[in-house]
C-alpha positions in Angstrom: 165.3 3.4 166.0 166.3 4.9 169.8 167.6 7.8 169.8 169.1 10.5 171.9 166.4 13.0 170.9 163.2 10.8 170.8 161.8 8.9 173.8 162.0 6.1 173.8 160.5 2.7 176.0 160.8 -1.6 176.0 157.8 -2.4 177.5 156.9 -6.7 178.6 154.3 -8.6 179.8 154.3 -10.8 183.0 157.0 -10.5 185.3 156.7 -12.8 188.0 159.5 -15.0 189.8 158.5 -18.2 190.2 160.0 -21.9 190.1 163.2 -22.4 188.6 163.4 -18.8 187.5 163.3 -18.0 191.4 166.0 -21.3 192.2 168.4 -19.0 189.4 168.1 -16.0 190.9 168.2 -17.4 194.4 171.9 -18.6 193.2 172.8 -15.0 191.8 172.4 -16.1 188.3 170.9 -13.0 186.6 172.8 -13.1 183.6 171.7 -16.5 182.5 168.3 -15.4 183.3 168.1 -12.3 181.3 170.0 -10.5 179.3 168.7 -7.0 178.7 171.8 -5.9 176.8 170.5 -4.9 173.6 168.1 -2.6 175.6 170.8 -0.5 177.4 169.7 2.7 175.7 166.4 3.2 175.4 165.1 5.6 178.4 162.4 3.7 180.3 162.5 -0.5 180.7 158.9 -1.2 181.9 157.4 -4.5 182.7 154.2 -5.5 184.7 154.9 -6.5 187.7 152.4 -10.0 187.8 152.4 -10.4 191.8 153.5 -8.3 194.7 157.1 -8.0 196.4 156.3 -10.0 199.3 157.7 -12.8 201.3 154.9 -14.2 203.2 151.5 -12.9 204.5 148.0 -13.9 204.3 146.4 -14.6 200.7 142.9 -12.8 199.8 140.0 -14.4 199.3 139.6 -15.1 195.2 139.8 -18.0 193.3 142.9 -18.7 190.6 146.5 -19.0 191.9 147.6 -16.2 194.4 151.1 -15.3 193.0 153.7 -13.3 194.7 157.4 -12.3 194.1 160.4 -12.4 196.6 161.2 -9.3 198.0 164.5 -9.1 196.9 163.1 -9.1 192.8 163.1 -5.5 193.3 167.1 -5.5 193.1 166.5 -8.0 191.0 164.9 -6.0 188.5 166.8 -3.0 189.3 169.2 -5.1 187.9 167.7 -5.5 184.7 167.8 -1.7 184.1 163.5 -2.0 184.5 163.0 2.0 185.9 158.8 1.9 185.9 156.4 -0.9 186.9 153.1 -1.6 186.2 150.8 -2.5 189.0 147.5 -2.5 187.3 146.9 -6.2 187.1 144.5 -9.1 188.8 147.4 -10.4 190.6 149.0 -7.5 192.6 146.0 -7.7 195.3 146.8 -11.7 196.0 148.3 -10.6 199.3 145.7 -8.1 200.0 146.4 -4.6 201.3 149.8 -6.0 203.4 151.4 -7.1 199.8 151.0 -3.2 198.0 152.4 -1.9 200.9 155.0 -3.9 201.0 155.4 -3.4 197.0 155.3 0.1 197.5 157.8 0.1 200.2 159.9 -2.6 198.3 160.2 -0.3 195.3 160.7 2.9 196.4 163.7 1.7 198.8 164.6 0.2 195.2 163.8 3.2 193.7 162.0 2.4 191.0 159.1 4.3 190.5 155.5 2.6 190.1 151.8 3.4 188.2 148.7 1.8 188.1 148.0 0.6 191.8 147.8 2.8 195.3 146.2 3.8 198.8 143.1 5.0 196.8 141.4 5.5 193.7 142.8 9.0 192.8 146.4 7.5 193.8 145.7 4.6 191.6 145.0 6.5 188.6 148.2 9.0 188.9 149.8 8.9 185.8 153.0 8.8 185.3 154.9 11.9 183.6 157.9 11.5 181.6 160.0 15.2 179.8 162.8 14.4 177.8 163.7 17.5 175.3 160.5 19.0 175.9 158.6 16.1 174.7 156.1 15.4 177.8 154.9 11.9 178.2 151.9 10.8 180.2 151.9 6.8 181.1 148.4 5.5 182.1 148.6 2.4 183.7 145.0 0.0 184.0 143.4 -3.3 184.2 140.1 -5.1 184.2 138.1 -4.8 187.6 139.4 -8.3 188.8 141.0 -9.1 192.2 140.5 -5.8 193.2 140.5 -2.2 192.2 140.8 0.8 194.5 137.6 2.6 195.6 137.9 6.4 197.0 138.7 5.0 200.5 140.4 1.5 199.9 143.8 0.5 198.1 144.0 -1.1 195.1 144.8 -1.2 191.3 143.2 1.6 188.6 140.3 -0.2 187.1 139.2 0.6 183.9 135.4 2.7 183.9 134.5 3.0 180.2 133.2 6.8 181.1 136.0 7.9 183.4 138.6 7.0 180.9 137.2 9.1 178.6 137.8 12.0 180.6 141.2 10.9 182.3 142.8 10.4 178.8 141.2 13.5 177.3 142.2 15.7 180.4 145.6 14.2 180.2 145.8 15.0 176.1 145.9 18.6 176.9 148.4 17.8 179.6 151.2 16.0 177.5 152.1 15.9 174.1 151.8 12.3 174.2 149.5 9.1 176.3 150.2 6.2 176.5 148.0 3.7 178.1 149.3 0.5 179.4 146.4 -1.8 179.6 145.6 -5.5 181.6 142.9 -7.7 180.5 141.7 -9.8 177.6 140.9 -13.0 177.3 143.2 -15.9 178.5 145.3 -18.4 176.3 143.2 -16.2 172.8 145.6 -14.9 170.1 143.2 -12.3 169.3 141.1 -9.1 170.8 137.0 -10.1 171.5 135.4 -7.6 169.1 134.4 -5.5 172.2 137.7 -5.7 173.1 138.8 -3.7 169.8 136.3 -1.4 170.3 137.4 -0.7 174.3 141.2 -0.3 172.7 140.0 2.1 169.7 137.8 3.9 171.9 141.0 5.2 174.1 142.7 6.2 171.3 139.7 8.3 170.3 139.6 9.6 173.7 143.2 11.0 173.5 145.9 8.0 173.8 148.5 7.7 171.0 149.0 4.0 172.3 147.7 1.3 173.8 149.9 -1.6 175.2 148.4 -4.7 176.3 149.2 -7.7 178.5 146.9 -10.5 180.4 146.2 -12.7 178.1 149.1 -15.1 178.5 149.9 -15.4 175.0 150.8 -12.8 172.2 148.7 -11.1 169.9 148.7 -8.5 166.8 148.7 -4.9 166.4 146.7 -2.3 164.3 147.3 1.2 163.5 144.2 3.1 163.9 143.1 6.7 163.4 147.0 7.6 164.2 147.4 5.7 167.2 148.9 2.3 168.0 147.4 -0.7 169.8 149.4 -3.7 170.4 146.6 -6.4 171.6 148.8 -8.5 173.7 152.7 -8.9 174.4 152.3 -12.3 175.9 154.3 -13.3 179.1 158.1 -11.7 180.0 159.3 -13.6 182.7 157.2 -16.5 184.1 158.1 -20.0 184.6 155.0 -22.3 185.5 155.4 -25.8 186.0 152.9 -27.8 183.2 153.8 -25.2 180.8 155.9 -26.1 177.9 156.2 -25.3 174.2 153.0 -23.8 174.1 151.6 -20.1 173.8 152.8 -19.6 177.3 156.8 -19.9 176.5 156.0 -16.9 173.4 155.9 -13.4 174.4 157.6 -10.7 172.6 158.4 -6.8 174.0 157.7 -3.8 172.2 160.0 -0.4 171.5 158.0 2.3 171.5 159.3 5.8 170.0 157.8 9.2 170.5 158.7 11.9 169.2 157.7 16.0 168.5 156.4 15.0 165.0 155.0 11.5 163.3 152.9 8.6 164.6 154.3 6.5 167.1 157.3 4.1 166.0 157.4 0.5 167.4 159.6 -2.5 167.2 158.8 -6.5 168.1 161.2 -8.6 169.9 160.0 -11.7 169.9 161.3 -14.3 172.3 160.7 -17.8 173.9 160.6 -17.7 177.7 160.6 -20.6 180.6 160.1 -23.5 178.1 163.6 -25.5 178.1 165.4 -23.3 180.2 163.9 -21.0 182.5 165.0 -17.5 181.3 164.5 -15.5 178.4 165.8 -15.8 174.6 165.5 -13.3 172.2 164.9 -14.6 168.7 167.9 -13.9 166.4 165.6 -15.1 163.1 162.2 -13.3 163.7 161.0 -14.0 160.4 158.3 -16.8 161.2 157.6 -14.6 164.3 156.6 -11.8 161.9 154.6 -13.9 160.0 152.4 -15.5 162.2 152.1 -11.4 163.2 150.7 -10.5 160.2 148.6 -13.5 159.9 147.3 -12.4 163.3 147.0 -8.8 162.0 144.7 -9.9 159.0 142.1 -10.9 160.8 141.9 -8.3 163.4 141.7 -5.4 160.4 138.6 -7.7 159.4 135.5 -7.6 161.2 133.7 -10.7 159.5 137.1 -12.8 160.6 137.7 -11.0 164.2 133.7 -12.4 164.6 134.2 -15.6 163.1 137.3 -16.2 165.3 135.4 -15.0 168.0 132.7 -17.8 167.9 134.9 -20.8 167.5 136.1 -19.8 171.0 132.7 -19.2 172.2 131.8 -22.8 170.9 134.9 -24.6 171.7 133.9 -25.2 175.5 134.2 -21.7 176.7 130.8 -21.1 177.5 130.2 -24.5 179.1 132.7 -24.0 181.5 131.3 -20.4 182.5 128.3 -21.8 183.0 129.6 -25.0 185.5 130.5 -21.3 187.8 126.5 -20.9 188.1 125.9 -24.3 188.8 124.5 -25.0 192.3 121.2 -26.8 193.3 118.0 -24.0 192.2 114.6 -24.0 192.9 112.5 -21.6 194.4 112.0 -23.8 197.2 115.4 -24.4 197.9 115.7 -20.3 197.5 113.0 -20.0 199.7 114.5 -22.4 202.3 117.4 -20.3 202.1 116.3 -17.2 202.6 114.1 -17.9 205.9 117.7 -20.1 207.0 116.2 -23.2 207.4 119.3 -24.6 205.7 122.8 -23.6 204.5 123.6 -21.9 201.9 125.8 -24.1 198.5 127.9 -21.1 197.8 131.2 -20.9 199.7 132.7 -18.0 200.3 135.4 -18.4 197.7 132.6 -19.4 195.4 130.6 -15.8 195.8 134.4 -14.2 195.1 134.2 -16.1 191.9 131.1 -15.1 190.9 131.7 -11.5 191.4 134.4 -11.8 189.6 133.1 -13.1 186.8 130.1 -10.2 187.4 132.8 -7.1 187.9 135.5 -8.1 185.0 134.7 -6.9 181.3 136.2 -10.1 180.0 134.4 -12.6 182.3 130.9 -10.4 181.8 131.7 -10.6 177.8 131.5 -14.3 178.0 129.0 -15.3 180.6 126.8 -13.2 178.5 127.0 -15.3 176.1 127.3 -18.2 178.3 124.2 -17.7 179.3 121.9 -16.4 176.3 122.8 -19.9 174.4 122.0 -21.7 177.3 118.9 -20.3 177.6 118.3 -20.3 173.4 119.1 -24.3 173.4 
């Protein structure tokens, strides 16, 4: 329940402007866009920002769609009553070091304040610090090591280091009264966490967060309470019309209200929703109750391990490894390695096709299932 004493947030998925959600706002029709009404009190709207505030520029090299978001989204947004974005995502980087500059510019003339991405790694990974009656709130803002994380001398998005985090949310527990991680990555168009998924999430809370709040994925997940913390596996899309994509787990999303407070675990609320599917904009579910129980359905089999590993290998076996492996598939022999190492003819791999494989090397996700991938391959 908000309240003038706690702190509280709405935090969303994927915000990105794109087909007829763009023609709307193009024609100054916010309201039938969004309507963030029923939010109007709580103290920090936060979305993920899925693409940079840029006009036009040069794409990086990468593979998958480069997205970007008019420059005037920031008013846009502003708008909305959103006062924090999240940067940390595979998407912000599309327009390579031009399009976070001009995010950064774009949203400080906005003035809304931004984590998760920067000039540098220690910039990247500044959290964000909230106060409200003395409670002090630390926001950690990260994402899988796709399209591209910062280094100590190049800009980028915080990527998540499973030994760095321990120490960034520990340092930060003795900082704040309260962490909250907001987390990109999982596994796209799948309901629920990857068993080493659960363990990444549960393994921040032991480190010192009292949430974690995730988004990637593209479709909504569950939650679990674990050793007094929360974790929300996946909110799904916010804001993100895509041509092709139509009553489906794309159009579902649902934001979160989270509560902190002096004393007590952290309090949440869903608000489920169905977004870009007949119209283009946003509608809040009045009747959540089949929402809620498709949640707990959801919920069951992430508190079990046997069913979270079940699950786990029907999407293994249901053509995801197959088409992992079709990214390793070039002409290979040691002759033809040979003949390519002394240059007497071209290498297969393009240069967009060595971006894809390190992807698939760098990200947790990708690594996860071309493990697999390729140890039944190899077993067959």
């Amino acid at each position: 329940m908000i309240s003038n004493e706690n702190l509280d947030l709405f935090i969303t998925g994927d915000f990105c402007i794109q087909d007829r959600a763009r023609a709307m706002l193009a024609e100054g029709k916010r309201d039938q866009l969004l309507d963030m009404s029923a939010f109007r009190d709580v103290d920090y709207k936060i979305t993920n920002l899925e693409g940079p505030f840029i006009d036009k520029g040069t794409t990086t090299v990468k593979t998958g769609p480069s997205l970007q978001n008019p420059e005037s989204t920031a008013q846009d947004l502003k708008y909305y009553g959103f006062n924090l974005l999240c940067l940390a995502n595979n998407h912000i980087m599309d327009y390579d070091d031009a399009g976070l500059d001009s995010t950064l510019r774009i949203a400080n003339q906005a003035g809304i304040p931004v984590v998760g991405a920067g000039q540098n790694k220690q910039e990247a990974a500044r959290p964000f610090i909230i106060e409200k009656n003395g409670l002090r709130l630390a926001i950690v803002n990260m994402a899988e090591n796709e399209f591209i994380g910062a280094t100590e001398n190049t800009p980028g998005f915080h990527g998540y280091d499973p030994v760095n985090v321990f120490y960034e949310l520990a340092g930060l527990k003795k900082q704040a009264d309260k962490v909250l991680v907001i987390f990109h990555g999982g596994h796209e168009h799948y309901i629920y966490p990857s068993p080493d998924m659960q363990k990444r999430y549960r393994y921040m809370i032991d480190a010192g967060a009292d949430a974690v709040i995730a988004h990637h994925t593209h479709v909504y997940s569950g939650y679990e309470r674990y050793n007094n913390g929360l974790i929300v596996y996946s909110l799904g899309n916010f804001l993100f019309d895509k041509p092709g994509k139509r009553n489906s787990g794309w159009n579902q999303g649902m934001g979160v209200t989270v509560t902190f407070s002096h004393s007590g675990n952290t309090e949440f609320e869903l608000h489920p929703y169905i977004q870009a599917n007949d119209e283009p904009g946003v509608r809040f579910l009045e009747d959540k109750s089949e929402f809620l129980k498709e949640i707990e359905r959801i919920n069951t089999v992430i508190a079990d391990p046997v069913k979270l590993a079940i699950e786990w290998e029907h999407y293994l076996q249901s053509g995801t490894t197959k088409k992992y492996l079709t990214y390793l598939e070039v002409p290979n022999s040691r002759y033809v390695r040979g003949a390519r190492y002394y240059r007497l003819i071209p290498g297969w791999l393009t240069r967009r096709h060595r971006a894809l494989i390190l992807n698939m090397m760098r990200c947790e996700s990708h690594i996860e299932i071309m493990r697999a991938a390729l140890h039944r391959s190899i077993r067959k």
